[in-house]
BALOBA-1460 file (C-alpha; in Angstrom, 3 decimals):
// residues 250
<rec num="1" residu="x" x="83.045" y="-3.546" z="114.723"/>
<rec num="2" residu="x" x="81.463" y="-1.064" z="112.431"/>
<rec num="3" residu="x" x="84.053" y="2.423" z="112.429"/>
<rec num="4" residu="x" x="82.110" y="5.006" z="114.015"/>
<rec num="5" residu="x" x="80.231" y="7.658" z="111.971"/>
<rec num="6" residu="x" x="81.986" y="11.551" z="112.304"/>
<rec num="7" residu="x" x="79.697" y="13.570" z="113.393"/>
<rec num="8" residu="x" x="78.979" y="17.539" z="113.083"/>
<rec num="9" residu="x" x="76.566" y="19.949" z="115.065"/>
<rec num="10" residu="x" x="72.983" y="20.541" z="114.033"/>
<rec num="11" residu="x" x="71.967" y="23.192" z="116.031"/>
<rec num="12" residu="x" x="72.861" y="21.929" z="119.329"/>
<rec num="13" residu="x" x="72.228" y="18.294" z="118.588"/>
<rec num="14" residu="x" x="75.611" y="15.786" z="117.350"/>
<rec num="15" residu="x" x="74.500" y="14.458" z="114.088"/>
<rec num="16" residu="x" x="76.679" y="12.043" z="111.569"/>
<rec num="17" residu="x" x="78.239" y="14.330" z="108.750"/>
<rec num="18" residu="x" x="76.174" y="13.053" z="105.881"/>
<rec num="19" residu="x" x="72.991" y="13.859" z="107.125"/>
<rec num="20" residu="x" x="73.098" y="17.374" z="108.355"/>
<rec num="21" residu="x" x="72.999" y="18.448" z="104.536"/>
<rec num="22" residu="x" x="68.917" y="16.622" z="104.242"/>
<rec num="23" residu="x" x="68.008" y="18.119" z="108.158"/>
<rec num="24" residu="x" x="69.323" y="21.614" z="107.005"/>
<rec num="25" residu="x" x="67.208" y="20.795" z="103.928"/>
<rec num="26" residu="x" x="64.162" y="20.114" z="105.630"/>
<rec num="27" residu="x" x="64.111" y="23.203" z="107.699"/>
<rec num="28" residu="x" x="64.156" y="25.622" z="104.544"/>
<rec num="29" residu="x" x="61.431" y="23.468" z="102.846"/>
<rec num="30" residu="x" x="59.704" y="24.358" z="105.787"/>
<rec num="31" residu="x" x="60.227" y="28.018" z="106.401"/>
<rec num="32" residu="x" x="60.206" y="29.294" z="102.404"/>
<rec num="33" residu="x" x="56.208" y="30.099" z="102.136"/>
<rec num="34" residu="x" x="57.142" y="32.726" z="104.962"/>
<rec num="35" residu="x" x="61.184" y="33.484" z="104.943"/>
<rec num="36" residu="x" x="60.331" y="36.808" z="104.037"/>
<rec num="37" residu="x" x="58.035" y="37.714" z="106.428"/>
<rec num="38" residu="x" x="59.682" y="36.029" z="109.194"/>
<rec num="39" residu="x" x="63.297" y="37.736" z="107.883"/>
<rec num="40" residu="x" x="61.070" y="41.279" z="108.972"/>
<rec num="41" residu="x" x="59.509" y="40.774" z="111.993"/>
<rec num="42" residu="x" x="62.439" y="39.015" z="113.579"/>
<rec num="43" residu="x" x="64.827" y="41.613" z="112.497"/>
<rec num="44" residu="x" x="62.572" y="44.347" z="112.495"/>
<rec num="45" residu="x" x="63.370" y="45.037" z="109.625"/>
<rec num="46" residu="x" x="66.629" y="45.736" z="110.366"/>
<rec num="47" residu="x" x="67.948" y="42.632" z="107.847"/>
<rec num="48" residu="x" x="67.698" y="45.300" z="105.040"/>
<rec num="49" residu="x" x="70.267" y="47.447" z="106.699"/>
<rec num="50" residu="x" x="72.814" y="44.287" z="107.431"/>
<rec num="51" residu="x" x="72.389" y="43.507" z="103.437"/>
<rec num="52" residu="x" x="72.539" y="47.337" z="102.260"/>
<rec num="53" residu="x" x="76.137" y="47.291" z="104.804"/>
<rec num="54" residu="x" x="76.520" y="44.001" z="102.153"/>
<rec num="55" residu="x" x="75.962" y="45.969" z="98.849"/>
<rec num="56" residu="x" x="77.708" y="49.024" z="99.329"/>
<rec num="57" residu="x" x="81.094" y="47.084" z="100.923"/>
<rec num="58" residu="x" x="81.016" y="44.881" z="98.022"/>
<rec num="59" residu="x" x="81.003" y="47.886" z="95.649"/>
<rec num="60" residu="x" x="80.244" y="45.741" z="92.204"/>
<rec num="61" residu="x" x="80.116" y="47.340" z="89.329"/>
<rec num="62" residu="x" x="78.600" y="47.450" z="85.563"/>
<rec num="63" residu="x" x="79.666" y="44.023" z="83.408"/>
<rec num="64" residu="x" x="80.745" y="42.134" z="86.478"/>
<rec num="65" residu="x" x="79.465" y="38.557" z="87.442"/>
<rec num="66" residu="x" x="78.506" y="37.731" z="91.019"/>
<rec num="67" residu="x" x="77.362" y="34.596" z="92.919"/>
<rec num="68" residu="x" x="74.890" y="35.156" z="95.375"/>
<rec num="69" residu="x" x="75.061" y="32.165" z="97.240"/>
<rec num="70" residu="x" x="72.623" y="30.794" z="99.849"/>
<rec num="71" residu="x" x="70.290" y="33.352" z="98.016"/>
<rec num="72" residu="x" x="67.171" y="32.486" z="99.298"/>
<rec num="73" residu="x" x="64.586" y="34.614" z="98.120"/>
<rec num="74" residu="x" x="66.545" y="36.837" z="96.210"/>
<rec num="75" residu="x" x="67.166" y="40.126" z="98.230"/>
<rec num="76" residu="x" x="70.881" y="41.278" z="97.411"/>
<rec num="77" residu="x" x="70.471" y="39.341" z="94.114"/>
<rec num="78" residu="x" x="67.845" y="41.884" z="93.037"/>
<rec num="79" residu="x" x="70.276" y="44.970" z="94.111"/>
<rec num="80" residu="x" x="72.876" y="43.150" z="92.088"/>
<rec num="81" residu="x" x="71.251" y="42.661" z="89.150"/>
<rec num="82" residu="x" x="70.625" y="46.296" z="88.632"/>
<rec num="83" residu="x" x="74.209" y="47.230" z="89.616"/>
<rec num="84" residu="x" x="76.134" y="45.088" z="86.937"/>
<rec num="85" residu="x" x="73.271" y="45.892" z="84.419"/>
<rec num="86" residu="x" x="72.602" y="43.988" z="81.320"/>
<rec num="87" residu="x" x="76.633" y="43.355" z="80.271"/>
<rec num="88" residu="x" x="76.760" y="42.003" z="84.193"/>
<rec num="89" residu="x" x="75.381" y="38.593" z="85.859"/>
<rec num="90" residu="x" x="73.787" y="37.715" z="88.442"/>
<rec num="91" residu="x" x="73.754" y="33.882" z="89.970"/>
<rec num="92" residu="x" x="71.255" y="33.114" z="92.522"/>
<rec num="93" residu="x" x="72.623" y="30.207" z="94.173"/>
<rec num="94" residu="x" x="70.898" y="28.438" z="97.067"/>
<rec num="95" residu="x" x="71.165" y="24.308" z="97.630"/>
<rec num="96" residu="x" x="67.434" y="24.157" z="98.626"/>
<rec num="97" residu="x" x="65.025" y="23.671" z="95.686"/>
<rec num="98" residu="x" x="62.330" y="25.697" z="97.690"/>
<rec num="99" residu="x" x="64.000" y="28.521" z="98.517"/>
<rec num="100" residu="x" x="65.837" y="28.642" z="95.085"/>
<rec num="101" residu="x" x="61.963" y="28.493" z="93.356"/>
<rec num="102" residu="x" x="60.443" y="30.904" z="95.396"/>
<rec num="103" residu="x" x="63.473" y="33.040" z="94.454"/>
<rec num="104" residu="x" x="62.775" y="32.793" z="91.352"/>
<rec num="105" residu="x" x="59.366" y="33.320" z="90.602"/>
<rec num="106" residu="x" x="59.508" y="36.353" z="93.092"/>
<rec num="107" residu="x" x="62.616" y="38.167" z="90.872"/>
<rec num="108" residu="x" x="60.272" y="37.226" z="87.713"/>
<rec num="109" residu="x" x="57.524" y="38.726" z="89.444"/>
<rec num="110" residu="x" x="59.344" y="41.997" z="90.388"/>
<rec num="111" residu="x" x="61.097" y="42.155" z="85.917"/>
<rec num="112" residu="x" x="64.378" y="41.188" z="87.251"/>
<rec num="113" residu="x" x="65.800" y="38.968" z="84.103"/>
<rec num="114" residu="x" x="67.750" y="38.950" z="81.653"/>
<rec num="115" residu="x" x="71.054" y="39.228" z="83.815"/>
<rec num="116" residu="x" x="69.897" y="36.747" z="86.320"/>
<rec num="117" residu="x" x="70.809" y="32.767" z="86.232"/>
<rec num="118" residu="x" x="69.277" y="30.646" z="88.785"/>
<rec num="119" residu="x" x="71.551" y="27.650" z="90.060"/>
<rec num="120" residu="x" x="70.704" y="24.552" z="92.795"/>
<rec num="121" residu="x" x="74.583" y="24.327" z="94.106"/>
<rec num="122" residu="x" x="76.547" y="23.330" z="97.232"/>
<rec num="123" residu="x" x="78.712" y="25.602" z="98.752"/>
<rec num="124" residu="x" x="81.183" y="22.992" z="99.323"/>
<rec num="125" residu="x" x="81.350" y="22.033" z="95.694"/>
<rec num="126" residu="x" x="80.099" y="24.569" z="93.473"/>
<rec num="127" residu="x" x="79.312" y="23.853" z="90.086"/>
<rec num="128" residu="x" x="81.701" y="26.883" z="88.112"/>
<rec num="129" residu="x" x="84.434" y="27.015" z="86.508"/>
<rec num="130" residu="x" x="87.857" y="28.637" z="88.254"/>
<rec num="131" residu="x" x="87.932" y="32.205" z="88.465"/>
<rec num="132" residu="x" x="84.434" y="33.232" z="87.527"/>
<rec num="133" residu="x" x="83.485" y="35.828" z="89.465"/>
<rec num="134" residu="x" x="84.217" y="39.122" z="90.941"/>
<rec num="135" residu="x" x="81.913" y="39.040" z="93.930"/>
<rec num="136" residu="x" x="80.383" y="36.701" z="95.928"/>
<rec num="137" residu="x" x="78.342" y="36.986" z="99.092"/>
<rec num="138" residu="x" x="77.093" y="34.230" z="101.318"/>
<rec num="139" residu="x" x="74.294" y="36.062" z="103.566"/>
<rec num="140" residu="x" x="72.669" y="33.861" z="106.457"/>
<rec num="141" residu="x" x="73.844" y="30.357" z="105.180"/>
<rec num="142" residu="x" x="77.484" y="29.898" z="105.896"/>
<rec num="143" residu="x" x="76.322" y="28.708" z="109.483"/>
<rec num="144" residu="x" x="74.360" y="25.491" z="107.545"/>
<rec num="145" residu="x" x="76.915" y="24.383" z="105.568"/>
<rec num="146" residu="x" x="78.273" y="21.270" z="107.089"/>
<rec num="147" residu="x" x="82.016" y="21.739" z="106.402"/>
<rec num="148" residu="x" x="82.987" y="25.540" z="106.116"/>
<rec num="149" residu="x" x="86.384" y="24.974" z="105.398"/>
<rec num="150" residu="x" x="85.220" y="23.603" z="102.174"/>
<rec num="151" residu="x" x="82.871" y="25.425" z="100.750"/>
<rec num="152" residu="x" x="85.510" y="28.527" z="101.688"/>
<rec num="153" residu="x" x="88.169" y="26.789" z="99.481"/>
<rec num="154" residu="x" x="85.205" y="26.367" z="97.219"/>
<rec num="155" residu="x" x="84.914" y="29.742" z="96.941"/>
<rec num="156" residu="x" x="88.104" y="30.848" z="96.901"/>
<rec num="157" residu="x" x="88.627" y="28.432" z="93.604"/>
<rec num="158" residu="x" x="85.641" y="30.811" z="91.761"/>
<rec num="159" residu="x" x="86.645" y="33.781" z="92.267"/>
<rec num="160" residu="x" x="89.005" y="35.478" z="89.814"/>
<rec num="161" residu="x" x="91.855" y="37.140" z="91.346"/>
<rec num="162" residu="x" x="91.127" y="40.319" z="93.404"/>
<rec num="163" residu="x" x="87.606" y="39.225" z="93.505"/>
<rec num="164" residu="x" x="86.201" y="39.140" z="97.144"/>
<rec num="165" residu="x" x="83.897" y="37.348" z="99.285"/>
<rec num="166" residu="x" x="81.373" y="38.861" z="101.401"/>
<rec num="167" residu="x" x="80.124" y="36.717" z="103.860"/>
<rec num="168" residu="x" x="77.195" y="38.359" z="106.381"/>
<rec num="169" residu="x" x="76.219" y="36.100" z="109.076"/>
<rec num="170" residu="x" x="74.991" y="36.152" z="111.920"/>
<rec num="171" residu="x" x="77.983" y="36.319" z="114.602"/>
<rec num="172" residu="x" x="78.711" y="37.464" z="118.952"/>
<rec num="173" residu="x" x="77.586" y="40.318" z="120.571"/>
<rec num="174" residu="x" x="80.238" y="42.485" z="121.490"/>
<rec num="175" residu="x" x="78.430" y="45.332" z="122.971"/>
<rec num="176" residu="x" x="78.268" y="45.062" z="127.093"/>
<rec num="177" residu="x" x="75.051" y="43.725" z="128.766"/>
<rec num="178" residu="x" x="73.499" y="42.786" z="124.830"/>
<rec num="179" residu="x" x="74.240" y="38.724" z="125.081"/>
<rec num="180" residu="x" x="71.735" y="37.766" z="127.896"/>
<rec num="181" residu="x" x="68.928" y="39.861" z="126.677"/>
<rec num="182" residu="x" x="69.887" y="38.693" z="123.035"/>
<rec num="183" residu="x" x="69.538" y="35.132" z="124.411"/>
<rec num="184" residu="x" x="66.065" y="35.619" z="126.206"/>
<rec num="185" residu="x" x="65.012" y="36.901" z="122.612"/>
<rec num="186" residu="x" x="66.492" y="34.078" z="120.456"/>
<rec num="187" residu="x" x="65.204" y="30.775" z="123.528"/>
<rec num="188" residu="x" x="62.100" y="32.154" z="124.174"/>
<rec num="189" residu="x" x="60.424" y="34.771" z="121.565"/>
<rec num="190" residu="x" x="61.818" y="33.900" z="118.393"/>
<rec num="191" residu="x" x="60.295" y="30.136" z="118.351"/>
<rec num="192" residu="x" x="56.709" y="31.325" z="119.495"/>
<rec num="193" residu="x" x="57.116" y="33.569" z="116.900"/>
<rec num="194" residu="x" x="57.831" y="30.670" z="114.551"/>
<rec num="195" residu="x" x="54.960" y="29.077" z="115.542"/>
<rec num="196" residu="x" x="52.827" y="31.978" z="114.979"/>
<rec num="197" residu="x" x="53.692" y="33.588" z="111.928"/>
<rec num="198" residu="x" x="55.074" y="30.075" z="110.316"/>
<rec num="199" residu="x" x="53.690" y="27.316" z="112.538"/>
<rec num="200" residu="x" x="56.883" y="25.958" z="113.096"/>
<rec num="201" residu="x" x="58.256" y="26.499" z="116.059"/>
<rec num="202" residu="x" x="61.423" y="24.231" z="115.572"/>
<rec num="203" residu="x" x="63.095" y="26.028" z="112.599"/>
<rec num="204" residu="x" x="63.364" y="28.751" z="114.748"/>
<rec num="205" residu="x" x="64.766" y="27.042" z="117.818"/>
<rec num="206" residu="x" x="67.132" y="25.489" z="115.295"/>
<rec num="207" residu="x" x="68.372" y="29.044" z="113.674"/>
<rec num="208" residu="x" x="69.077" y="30.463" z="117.429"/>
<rec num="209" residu="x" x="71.098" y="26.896" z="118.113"/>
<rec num="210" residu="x" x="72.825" y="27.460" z="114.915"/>
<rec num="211" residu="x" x="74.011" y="30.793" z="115.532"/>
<rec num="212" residu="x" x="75.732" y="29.802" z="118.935"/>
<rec num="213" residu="x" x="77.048" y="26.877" z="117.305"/>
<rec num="214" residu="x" x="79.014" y="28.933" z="114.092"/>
<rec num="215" residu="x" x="82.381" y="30.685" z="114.731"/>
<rec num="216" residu="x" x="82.842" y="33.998" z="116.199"/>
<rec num="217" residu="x" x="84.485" y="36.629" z="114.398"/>
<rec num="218" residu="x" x="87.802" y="35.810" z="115.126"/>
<rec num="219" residu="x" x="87.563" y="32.768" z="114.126"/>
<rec num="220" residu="x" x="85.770" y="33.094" z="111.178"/>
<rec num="221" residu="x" x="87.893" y="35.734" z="109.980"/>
<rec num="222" residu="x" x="91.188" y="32.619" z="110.896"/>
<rec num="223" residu="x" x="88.747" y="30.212" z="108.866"/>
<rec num="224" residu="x" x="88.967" y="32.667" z="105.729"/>
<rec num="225" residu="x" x="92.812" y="33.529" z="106.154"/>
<rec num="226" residu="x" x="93.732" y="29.718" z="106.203"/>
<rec num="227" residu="x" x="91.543" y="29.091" z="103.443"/>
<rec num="228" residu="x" x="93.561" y="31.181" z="101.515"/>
<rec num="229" residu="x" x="91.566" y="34.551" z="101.310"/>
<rec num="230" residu="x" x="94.310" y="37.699" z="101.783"/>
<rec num="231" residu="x" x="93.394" y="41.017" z="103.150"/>
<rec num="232" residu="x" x="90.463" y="39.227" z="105.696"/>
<rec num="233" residu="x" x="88.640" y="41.814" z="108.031"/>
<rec num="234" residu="x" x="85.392" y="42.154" z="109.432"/>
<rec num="235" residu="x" x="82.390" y="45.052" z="110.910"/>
<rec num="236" residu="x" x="80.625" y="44.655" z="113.918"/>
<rec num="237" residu="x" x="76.865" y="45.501" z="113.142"/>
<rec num="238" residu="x" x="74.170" y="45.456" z="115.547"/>
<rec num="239" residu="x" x="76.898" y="45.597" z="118.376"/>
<rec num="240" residu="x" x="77.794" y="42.199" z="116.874"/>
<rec num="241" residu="x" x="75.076" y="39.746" z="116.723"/>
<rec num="242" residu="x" x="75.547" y="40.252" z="112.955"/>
<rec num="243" residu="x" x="78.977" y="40.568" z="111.159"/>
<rec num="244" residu="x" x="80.360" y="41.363" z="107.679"/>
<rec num="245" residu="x" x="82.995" y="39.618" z="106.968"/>
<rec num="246" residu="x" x="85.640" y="40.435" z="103.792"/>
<rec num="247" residu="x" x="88.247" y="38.309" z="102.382"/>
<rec num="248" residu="x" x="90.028" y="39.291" z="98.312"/>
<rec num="249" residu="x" x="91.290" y="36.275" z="96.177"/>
<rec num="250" residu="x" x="95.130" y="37.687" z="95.157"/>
């Protein structure tokens, strides 16, 4: 008999291991033309406060490198790039070729270059050297990676030591009588949203599945610890549907 296939969670779907990577994939090819937008009106807005929570915790300064990985369009990579100024860098990393182009030409756009280095990586293998870097931050896309545990080690391995990882994602609310309203907003507005503003409903019904389906803080924060990360702690924003975590590389 064939050995059965391992499988991992795609949203809420059971899907063999080596193929979540190419659905993931598909759903950002999808969603790029209108990330932004979308990032605004289904925050709010209120994704720039999460990511300016990111900036000052991470607290990088002039001459220092940092991976910004799962970039995406290029939102704390911008911030970044000013901070560590022209003796600093800035990688953009992000394992979809959309995302990482419309990143791209958008920084261009806005004269962000010189300091900036655009990379197509995995988070489970990334492409650097040891001890690189003296930030990084994974905002949003730790959830789509298919093995976490790896692409923390990963992570770990690029940092130099006493660098840290940021990692803002999207977590559990933690403030009483928030989950069931959260829910009615993530099942049944945020895909007809989708389908307005994007046309695709079924990103969107995929990013509220994903959330559910990624670790809580706890357990997340565990993840980072065993992983090898020292000095792991985390803030509650948004009475917890979004969290911050923090781990340093000794």
């Amino acid at each position: 008999m064939e050995p059965t296939k391992k499988t991992t969670h795609f949203g809420y779907q059971a899907v063999p291991v080596d193929e979540k990577a190419g659905k993931v994939a598909d759903i950002f090819h999808s969603v790029a033309d209108n990330y932004d937008i979308m990032n605004d009106v289904m925050s709010l807005g209120i994704h720039r406060l999460w990511k300016r929570f990111t900036l000052d915790v991470a607290n990088v300064r002039p001459g220092q490198a940092v991976l910004d990985l799962a970039g995406g369009t290029g939102d704390l990579t911008k911030k970044f790039a000013r901070l560590v100024g022209p003796q600093g860098k800035v990688v953009l990393a992000d394992i979809n070729a959309s995302m990482l182009a419309k990143g791209r030409a958008r920084l261009i756009d806005e004269g962000i270059i010189g300091n900036v280095e655009y990379v197509q990586a995995d988070a489970e293998n990334l492409p650097f050297d040891d001890n690189t870097f003296h930030c990084i931050t994974i905002a949003f896309g730790l959830r789509n990676v298919t093995n976490i545990d790896a692409a923390l080690q990963s992570m770990l391995r690029v940092l130099k030591p006493g660098g840290q990882l940021c990692v803002l994602e999207f977590s559990k609310p933690t403030f009483p009588g928030l989950k069931p309203l959260y829910d009615f907003y993530s099942f049944k507005i945020l895909p007809r949203m989708g389908q307005l503003i994007a046309k695709d409903a079924e990103s969107y019904r995929y990013l509220a599945e994903s959330i559910r389906m990624h670790p809580d803080q706890k357990s997340l924060q565990t993840k980072m610890e065993a992983a090898g990360f020292k000095r792991c702690q985390y803030h509650n924003l948004s009475g917890g549907i979004v969290a911050l975590h923090r781990g340093i590389k000794a």
